[in-house]
C-alpha positions in Angstrom: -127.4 -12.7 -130.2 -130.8 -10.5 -130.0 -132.5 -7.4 -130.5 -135.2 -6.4 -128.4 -136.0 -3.8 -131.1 -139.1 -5.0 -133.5 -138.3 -5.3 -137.1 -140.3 -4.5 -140.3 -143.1 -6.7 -141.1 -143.9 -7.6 -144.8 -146.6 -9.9 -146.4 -145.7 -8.6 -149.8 -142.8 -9.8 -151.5 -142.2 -6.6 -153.8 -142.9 -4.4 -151.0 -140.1 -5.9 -149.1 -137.6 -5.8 -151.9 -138.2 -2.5 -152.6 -137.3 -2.0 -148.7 -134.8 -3.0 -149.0 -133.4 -1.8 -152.2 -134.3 1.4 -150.4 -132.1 0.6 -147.3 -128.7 0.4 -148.8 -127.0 2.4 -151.8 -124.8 1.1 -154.2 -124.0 -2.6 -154.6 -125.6 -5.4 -153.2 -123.3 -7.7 -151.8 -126.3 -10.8 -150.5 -125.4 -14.1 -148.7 -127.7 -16.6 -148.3 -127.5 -20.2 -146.5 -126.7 -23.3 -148.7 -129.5 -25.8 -148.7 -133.0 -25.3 -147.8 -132.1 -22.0 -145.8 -132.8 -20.2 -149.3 -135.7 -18.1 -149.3 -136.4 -19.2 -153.2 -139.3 -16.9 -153.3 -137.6 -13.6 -151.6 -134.4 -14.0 -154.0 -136.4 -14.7 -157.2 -138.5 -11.4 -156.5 -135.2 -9.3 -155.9 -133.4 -11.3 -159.0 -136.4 -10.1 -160.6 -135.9 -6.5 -159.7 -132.4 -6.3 -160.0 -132.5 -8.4 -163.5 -135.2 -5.4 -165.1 -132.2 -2.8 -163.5 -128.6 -2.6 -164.8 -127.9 0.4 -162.9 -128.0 -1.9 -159.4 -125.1 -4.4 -159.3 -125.8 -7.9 -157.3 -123.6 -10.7 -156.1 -125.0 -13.3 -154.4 -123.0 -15.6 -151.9 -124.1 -18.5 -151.2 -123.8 -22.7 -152.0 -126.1 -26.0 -152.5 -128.5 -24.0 -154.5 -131.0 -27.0 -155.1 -133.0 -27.5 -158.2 -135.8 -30.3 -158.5 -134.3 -32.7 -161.0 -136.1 -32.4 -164.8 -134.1 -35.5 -166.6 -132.0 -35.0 -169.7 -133.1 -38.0 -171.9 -137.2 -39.0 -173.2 -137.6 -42.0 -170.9 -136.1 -40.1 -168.3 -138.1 -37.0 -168.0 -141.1 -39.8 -168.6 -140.2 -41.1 -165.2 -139.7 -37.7 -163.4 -142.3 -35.2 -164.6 -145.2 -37.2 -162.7 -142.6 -37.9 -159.6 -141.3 -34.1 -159.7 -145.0 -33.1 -159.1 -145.8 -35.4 -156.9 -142.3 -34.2 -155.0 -142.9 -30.8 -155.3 -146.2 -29.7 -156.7 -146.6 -27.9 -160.1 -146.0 -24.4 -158.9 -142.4 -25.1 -156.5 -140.9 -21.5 -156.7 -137.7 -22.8 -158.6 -134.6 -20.5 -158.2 -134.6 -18.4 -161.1 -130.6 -17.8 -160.9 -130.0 -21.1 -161.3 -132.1 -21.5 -164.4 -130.1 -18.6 -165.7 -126.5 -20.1 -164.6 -127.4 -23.5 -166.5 -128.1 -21.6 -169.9 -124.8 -19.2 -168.6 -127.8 -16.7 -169.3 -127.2 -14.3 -165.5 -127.0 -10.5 -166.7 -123.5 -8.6 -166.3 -124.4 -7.3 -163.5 -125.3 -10.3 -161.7 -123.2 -12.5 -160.5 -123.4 -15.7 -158.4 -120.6 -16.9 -156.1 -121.1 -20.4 -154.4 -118.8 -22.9 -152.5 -120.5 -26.0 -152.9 -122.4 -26.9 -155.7 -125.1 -29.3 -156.1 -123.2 -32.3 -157.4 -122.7 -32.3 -160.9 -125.6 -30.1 -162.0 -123.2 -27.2 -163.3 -120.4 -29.2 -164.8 -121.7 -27.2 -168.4 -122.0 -24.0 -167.1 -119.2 -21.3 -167.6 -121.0 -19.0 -165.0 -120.6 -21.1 -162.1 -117.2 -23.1 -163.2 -115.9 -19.1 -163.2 -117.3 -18.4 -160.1 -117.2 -21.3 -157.7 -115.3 -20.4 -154.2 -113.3 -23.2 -153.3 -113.2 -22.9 -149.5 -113.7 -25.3 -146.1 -116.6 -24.6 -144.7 -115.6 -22.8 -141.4 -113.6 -20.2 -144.0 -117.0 -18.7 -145.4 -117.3 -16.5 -143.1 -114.1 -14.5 -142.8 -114.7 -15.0 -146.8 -117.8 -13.2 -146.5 -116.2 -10.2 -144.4 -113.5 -10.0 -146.7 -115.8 -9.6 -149.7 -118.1 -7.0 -147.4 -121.5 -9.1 -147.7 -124.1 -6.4 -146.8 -127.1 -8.3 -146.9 -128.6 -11.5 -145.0 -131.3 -13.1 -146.1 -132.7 -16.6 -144.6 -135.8 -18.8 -144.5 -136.8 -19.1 -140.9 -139.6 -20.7 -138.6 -141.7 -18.5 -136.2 -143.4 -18.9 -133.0 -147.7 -18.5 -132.7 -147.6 -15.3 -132.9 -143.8 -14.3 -134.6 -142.0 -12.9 -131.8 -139.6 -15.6 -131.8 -137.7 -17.1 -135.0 -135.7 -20.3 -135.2 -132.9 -20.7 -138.4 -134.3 -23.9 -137.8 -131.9 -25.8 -141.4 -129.0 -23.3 -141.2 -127.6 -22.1 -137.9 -124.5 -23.0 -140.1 -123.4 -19.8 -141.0 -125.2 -16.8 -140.1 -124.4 -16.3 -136.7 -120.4 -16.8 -137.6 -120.2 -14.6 -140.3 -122.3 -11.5 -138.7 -119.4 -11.8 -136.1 -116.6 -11.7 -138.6 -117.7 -8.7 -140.6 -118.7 -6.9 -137.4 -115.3 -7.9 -136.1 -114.1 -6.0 -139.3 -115.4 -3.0 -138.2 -117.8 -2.7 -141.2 -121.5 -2.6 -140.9 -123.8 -5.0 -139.5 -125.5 -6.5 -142.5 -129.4 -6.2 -143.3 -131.1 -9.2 -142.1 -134.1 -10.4 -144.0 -136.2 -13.4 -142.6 -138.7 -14.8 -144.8 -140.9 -17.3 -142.3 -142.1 -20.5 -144.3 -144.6 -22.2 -142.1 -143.1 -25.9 -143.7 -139.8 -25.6 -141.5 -139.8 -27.5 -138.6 -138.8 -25.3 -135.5 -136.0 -26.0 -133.3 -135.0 -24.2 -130.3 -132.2 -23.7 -128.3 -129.3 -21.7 -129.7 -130.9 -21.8 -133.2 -134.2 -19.4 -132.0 -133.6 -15.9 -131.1 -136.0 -12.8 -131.0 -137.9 -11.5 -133.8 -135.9 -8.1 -133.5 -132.7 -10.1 -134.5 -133.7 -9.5 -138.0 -134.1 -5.8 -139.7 -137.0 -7.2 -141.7 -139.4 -10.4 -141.6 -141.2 -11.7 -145.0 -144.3 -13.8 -144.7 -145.5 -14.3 -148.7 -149.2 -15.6 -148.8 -149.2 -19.2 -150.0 -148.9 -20.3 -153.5 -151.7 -19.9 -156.4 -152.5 -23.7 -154.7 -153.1 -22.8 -151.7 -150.5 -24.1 -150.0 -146.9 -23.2 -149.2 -144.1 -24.5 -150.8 -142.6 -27.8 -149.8 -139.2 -27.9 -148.5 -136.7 -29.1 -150.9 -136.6 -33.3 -150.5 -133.7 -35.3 -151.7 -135.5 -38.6 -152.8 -134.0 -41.3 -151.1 -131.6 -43.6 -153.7 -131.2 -47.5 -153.7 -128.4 -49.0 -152.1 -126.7 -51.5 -153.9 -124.3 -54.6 -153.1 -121.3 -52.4 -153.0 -123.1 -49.6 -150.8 -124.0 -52.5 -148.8 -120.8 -53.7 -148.5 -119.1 -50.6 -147.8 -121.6 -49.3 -145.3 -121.3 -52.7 -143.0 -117.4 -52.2 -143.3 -117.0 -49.6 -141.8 -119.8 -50.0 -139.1 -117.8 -52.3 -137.2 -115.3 -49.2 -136.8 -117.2 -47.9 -134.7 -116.7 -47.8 -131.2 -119.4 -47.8 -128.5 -119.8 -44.9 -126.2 -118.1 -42.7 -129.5 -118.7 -39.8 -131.9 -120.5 -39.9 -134.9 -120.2 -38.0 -138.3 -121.7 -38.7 -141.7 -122.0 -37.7 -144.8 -125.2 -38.3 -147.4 -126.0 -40.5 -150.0 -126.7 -44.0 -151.0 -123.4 -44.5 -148.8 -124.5 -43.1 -145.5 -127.7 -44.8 -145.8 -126.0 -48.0 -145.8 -124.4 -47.2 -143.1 -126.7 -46.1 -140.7 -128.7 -49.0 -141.6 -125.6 -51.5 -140.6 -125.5 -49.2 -137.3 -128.8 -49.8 -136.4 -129.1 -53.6 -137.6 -125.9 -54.2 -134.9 -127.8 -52.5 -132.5 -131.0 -53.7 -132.8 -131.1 -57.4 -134.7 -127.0 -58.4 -134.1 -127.4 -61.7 -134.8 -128.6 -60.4 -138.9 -126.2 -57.9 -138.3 -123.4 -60.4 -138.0 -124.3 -62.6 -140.9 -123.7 -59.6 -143.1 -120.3 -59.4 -142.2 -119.7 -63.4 -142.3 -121.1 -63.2 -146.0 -118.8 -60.6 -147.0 -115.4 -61.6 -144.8 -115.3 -64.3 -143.1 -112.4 -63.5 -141.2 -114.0 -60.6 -140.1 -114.4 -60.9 -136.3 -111.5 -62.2 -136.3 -109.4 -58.9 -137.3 -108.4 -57.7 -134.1 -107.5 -55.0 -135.8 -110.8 -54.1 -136.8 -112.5 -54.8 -133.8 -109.8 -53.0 -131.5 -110.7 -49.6 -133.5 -114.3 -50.2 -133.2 -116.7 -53.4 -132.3 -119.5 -55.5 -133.7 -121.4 -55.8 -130.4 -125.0 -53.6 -129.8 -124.5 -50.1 -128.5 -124.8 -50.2 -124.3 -123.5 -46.2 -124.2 -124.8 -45.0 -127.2 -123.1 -42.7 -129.8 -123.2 -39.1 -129.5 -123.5 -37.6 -133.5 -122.0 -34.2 -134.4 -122.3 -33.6 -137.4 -122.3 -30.6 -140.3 -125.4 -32.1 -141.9 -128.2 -34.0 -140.1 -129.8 -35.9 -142.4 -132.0 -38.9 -142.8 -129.7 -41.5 -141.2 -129.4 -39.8 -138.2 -133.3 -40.5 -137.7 -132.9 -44.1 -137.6 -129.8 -43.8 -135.7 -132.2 -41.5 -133.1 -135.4 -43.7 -133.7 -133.1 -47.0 -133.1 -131.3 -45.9 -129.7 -127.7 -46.1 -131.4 -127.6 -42.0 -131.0 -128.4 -41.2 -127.5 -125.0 -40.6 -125.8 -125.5 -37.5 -124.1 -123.1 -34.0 -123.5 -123.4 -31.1 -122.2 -120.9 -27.7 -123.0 -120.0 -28.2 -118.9 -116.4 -28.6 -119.3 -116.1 -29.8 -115.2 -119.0 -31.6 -115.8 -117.3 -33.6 -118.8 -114.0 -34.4 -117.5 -115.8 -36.4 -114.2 -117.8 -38.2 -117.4 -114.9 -38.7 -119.2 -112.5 -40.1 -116.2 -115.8 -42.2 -114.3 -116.0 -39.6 -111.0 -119.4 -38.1 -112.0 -122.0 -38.5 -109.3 -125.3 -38.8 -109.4 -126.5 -35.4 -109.4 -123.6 -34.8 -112.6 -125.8 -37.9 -114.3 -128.9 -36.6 -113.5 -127.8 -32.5 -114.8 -126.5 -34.9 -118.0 -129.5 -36.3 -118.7 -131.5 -33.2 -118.3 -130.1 -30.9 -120.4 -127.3 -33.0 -122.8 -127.8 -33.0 -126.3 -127.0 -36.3 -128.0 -127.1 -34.6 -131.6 -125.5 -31.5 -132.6 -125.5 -30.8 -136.5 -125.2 -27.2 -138.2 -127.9 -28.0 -141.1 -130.2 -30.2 -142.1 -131.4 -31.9 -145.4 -133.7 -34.4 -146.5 -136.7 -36.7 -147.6 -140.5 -35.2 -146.3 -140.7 -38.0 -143.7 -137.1 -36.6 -143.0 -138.8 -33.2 -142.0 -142.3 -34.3 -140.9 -139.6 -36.4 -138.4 -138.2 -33.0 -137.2 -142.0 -31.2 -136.8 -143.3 -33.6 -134.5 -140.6 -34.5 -132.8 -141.9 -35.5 -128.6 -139.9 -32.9 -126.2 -137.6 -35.3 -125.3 -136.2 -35.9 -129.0 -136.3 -32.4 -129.3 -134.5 -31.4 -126.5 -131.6 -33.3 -127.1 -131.1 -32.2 -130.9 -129.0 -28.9 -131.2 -128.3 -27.0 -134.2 -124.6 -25.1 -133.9 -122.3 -23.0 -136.0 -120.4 -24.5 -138.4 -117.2 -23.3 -137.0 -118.4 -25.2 -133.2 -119.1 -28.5 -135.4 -116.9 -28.7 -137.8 -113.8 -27.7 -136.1 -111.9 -28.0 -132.6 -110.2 -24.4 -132.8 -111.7 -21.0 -131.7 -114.1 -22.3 -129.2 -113.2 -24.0 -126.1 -111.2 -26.5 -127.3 -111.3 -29.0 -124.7 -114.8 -29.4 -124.0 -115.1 -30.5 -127.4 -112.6 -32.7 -126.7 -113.8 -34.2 -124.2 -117.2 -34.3 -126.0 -115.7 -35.7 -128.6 -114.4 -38.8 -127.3 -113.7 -42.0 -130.0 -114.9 -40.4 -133.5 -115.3 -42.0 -136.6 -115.7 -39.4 -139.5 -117.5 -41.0 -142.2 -117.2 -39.1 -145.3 -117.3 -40.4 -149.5 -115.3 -39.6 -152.1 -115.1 -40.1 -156.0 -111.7 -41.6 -156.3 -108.1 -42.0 -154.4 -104.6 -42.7 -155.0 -102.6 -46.1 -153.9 -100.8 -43.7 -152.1 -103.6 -42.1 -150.2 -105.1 -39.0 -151.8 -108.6 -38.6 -152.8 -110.8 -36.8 -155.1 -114.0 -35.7 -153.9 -114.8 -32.7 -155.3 -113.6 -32.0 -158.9 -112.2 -33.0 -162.0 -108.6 -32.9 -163.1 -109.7 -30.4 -165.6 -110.6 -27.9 -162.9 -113.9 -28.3 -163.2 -115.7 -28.4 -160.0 -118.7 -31.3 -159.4 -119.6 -30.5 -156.2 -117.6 -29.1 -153.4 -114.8 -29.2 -150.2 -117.3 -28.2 -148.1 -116.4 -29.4 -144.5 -114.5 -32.5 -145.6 -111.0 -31.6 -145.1 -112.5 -30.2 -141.8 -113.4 -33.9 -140.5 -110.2 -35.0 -141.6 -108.4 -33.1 -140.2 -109.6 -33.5 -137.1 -109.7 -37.0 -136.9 -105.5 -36.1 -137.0 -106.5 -34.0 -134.1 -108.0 -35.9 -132.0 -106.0 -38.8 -130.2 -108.7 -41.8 -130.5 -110.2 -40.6 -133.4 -110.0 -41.5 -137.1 -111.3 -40.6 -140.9 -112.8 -42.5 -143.0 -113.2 -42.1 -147.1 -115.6 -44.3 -148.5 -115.5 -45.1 -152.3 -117.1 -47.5 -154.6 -114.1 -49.4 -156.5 -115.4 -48.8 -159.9 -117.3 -46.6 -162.0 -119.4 -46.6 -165.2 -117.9 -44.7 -167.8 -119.0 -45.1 -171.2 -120.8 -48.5 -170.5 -117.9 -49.9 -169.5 -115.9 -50.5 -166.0 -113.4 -47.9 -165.2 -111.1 -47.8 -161.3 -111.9 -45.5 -159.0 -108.5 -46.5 -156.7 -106.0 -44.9 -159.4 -102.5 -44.8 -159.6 -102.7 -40.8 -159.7 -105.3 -38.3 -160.7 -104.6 -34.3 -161.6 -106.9 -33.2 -158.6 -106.7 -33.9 -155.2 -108.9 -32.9 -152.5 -107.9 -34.6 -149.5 -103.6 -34.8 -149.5 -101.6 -38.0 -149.3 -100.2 -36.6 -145.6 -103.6 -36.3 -144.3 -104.3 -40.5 -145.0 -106.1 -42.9 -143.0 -109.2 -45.1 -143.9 -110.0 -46.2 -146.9 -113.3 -48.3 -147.3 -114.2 -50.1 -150.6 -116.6 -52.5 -151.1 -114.1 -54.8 -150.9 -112.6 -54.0 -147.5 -110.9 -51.5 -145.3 -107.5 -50.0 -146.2 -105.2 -48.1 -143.0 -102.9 -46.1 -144.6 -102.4 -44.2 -141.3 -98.8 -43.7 -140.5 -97.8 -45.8 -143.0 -94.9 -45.8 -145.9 -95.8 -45.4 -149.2 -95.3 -49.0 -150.1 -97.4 -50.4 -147.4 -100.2 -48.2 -148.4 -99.9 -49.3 -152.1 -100.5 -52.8 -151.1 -103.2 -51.9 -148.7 -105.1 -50.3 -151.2 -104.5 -52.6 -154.1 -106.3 -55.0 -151.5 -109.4 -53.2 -151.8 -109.3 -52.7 -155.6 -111.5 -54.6 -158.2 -110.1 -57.5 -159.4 -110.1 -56.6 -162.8 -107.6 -53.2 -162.3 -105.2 -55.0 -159.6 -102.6 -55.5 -162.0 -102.1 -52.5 -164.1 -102.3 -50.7 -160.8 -99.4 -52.7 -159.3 -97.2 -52.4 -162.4 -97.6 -48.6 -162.0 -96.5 -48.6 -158.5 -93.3 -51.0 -159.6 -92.2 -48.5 -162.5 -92.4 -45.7 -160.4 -90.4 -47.4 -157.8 -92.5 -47.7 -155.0 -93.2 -51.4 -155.1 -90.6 -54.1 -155.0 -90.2 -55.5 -158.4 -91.0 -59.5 -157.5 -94.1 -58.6 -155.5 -97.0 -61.0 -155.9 -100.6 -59.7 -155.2 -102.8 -62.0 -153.0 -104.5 -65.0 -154.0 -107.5 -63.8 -151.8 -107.7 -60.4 -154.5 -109.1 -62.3 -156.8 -112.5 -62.6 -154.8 -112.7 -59.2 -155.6 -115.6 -59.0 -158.3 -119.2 -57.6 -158.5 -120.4 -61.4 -158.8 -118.8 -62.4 -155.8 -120.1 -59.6 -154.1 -123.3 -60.2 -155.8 -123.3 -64.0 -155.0 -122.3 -63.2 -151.1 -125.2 -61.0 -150.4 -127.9 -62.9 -152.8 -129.3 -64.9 -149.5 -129.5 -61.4 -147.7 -131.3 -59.1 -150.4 -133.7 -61.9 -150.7 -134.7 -62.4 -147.0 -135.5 -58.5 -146.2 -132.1 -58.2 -144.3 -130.6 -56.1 -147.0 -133.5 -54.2 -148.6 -133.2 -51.6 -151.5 -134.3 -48.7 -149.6 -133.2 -48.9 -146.1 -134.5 -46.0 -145.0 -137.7 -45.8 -146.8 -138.2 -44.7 -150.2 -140.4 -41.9 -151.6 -141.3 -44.0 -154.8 -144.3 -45.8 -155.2 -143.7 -49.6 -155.8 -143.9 -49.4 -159.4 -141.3 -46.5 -159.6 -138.9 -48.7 -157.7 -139.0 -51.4 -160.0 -139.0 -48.7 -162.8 -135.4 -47.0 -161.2 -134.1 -50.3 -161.3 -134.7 -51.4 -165.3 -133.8 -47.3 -166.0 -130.6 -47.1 -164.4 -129.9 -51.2 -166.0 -131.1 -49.4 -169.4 -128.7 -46.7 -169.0 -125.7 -48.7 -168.6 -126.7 -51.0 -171.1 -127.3 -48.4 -173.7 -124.2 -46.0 -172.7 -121.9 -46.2 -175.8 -123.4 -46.5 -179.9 -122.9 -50.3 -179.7 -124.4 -51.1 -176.5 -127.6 -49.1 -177.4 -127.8 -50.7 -180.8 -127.3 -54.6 -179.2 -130.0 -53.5 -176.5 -132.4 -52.4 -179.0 -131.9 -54.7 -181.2 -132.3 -57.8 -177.9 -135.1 -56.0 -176.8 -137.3 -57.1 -180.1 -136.8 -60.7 -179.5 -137.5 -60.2 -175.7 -141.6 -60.0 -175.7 -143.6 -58.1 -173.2 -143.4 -57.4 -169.9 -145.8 -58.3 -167.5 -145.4 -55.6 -165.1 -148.3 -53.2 -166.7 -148.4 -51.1 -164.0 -144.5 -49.9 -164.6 -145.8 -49.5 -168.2 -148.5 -47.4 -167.7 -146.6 -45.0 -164.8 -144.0 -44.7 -168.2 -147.6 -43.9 -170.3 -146.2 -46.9 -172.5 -149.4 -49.2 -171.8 -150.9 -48.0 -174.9 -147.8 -46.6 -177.7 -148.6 -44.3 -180.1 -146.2 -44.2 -183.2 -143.2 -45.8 -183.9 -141.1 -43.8 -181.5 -143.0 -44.3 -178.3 -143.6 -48.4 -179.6 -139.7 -48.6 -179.3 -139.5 -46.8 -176.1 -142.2 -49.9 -174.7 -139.9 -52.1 -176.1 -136.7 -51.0 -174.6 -138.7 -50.5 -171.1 -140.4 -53.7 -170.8 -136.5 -55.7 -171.8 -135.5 -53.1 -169.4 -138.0 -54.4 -166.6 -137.5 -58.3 -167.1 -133.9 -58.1 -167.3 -133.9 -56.7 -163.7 -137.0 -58.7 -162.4 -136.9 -60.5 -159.0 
């Protein structure tokens, strides 16, 4: 898909609006990629424009519009303003839509349509409950056709000298949905390309010519000097239960397989579990002694996947590539090559390929195929100096070539797609197999489908393949513990008919095939302790438990302290660190995250605040100074700030060592 024609050159981002505000009459009907594919700096100037003009309508189609974070409570915004900065810089070019959408402040005639939100950032905001899309991913763009999008705009990389661009994040989207409204029979869209020397350039299917694009943007740096930095997401701790969960459902995976993953504390642990079986198995294996010993044993478990280093390598195709798919790379657990040669594939697949098919594999197979990318700045300086090698065997796709078997060629992907695990999370399920992964039961949206229902699907698909919803068994509400495996919950994003894996801290739950109450007992396996009963009660009312059943003697090991007490010997000796995959806090702010997020819990309802304050003056100081002074508590000022020190130093020997 290129022009050889040249397009229109800007270095001014006015002059380039009013281009193209010039261009097209009526209506502007924009779509712009989710993620980091945003040109923020291009969309503020024409929200700018458009915001100071009632007379020009504008919808804007888009999702993951990503806003740094700013914190909602003193202590908190203590902690981030410095880290923000630091992140960021002072003068990051925030979307000014979404500062409008959070104070449901956009004009009449603007409105924004997305179909993934950025997860629970616009729970509070009547503009973007009232105008979320929801939609699988590979249905945006026949959505976008349908609603006649007439404008394209994109952050892309260049070339030396800009004849060539790459979508580099997003090759998600834009190539699909130019094809469905031109399909349509309505107008190629405008394309606008705003180049932003940050993104890492990737070649392949994602570059094309210059002249693919009507106009190219390149705004002179920022007032510092410098160009923006991509969007990071700063890497979370992974606790016990991410742990847990991430080392379950590592051993189902199957050497010589596929590989899809999601992102999060979750995934992290994960990938880290993937590449400690790979590369240390003998650690890797203690892990899963201290958390079942019967384990290994499961045949099971290891008939769907294996706890043995990777001799073939997995092949990862995924929506999102993200920052565990660089230690999975790094590691040598992704390196399972393909090629789209359908011939070629089969002899792979059934052992005839010769040499010269091997040889063809290995120089031009791809062993990582994703249709965006999001993450940490070591994430992306990963991606810009990536040797030729690495780069040559990481492609970015469409959406609809990842995140689907249908339309395409079907049986090359397949074929490519030989033994895949699906690894996606998920806030809650049912004992009978839903889940909930993207809203509330009041409607309200937190986040998104996105391509979920696409992976699971597919694992139903594909013979040797299977999904797998990961979910931590509880939840803080309110300072106190609340289920997250529920008898039944008034959303539902994945359907009871389309169970499989369930994986809890506590274990792993196949529902596949199975009657409703054999999946009620196979989930109650993997609940907490604590909410066991009241959710096998519910199950015998309703009639789909036998009345005399008994649960498990071995349930009752399911507890945090258990959990806690099972991985003690691990955390300690380096084998389960807090950040896995590298963190992008200094030392201090890691122990800081820590005591915050223990303060928070321990502070959630009137009570709990009032018995932690209250603790906190009979608790004397801390001796980590250094977390005091990154809080600007080393030296208090008034009473207020005096009871903040207070709180923070209880806060930092409470979770000490």
């Amino acid at each position: 898909m290129t022009q050889s024609r040249l397009p229109a050159f800007f270095d001014s981002l006015d002059d380039a609006v009013a281009s193209l505000l010039a261009s097209i009459e009526g209506p502007l009907r924009v779509g712009a990629p989710l993620g980091i594919g945003k040109p923020h700096r291009f969309l503020n100037a024409l929200y700018a424009r458009i915001e100071a003009d009632p007379s020009r309508s504008l919808t804007l189609y888009t999702a993951l519009s990503l806003d740094p974070p700013s914190g909602s409570s003193a202590l908190e915004k203590r902690f981030l303003a410095p880290f923000v900065a630091r992140l960021y810089g002072d003068d990051f070019p925030r979307l000014t839509y979404v500062q409008a959408q959070k104070r449901d402040a956009l004009p009449a005639h603007v409105h924004v349509e997305e179909f993934y939100l950025q997860s629970g950032a616009l729970l509070g905001s009547s503009q973007a409950q009232r105008r979320y899309s929801s939609l699988n991913y590979t249905h945006v763009a026949r959505a976008l056709a349908d609603r006649g999008m007439n404008v394209l705009v994109q952050k892309v990389a260049s070339n030396p000298d800009d004849t060539r661009l790459s979508l580099s994040s997003n090759t998600d989207l834009t190539f699909d949905a130019i094809d469905a409204i031109v399909a349509r029979g309505l107008p190629r869209p405008v394309l606008v390309a705003e180049i932003d020397p940050q993104l890492p350039w990737l070649d392949g299917v994602a570059a094309v010519d210059a002249g693919f694009f009507d106009m190219v943007v390149l705004p002179p740096p920022l007032h510092s000097g410098a160009y923006p930095p991509l969007f990071a997401l700063p890497r979370q701790p992974v606790s016990d239960a991410d742990y847990a969960i991430g080392f379950y459902a590592s051993a189902l995976v199957r050497d010589g397989g596929t590989l899809q993953i999601g992102i999060g504390a979750l995934a992290d642990a994960l990938c880290h579990a993937l590449a400690l079986r790979h590369t240390d198995n003998a650690a890797y294996r203690r892990v899963l002694q201290a958390l079942d010993s019967e384990l290994e044993r499961n045949g099971a478990v290891v008939a769907s996947g294996g706890l043995d280093p990777f001799e073939r390598g997995l092949y990862g195709c995924s929506e999102m590539i993200n920052e565990g798919f660089k230690r999975l790379v790094e590691s040598g657990v992704i390196r399972r090559k393909v090629v789209d040669n359908e011939a070629l594939m089969r002899r792979v697949a059934d052992g005839t390929a010769d040499l010269s098919d091997k040889k063809l594999l290995e120089r031009d197979g791809e062993f990582l195929h994703g249709a965006f990318f999001l993450g940490s700045p070591d994430f992306y300086d990963w991606l810009r100096n990536l040797d030729a090698r690495t780069r040559r065997g990481i492609g970015m796709r469409r959406v609809s070539e990842v995140n689907e078997l249908y339309g395409g060629n079907e049986t090359l992907e397949r074929l490519q797609r030989r033994d895949a695990r699906f690894f996606n999370t998920c806030m809650m399920a049912t004992a009978l197999g839903a889940a909930v992964s993207d809203g509330l039961e009041d409607g309200r949206v937190v986040s998104g489908v996105g391509g979920q229902y696409n992976f699971v699907a597919m694992a139903h698909a594909l013979p040797d393949a299977r999904s797998a919803l990961l979910l931590r068994a509880t939840r803080d509400e309110g300072g106190r513990p609340k289920p997250n495996i529920r008898w039944n919950y008034g959303h539902t994003t994945i359907p009871r008919h389309l169970r499989d894996l369930y994986i809890t801290e506590y274990g792993i739950a196949d529902l596949r095939g199975m009657a409703d109450e054999d999946c009620v007992i196979a989930m109650s396996a993997i609940s907490d302790a604590r909410f066991q009963t009241q959710l096998l009660d519910r199950a015998k009312t309703h009639l789909k438990l036998d009345k005399d059943f008994k649960a498990a003697d071995a349930w009752k090991r399911n507890t945090p302290g258990r959990l806690r007490d099972a991985l003690a010997s691990l955390r300690a000796d380096g084998t389960l660190p807090d950040y896995p995959l590298g963190s992008d806090f200094t030392a201090a702010e890691q122990r800081l995250v820590k005591a915050l997020g223990w303060l928070r819990a321990n502070t959630a309802t009137p009570w709990a605040k009032a018995m932690t304050l209250f603790r906190s003056t009979f608790a004397g100081r801390t001796a980590d100074r250094e977390a005091l002074a990154r809080m600007q508590l080393d030296k208090p000022q008034g009473l207020r700030e005096k009871l903040l020190t207070r709180l923070v130093a209880y806060a930092l020997n409470s979770t000490r060592g």
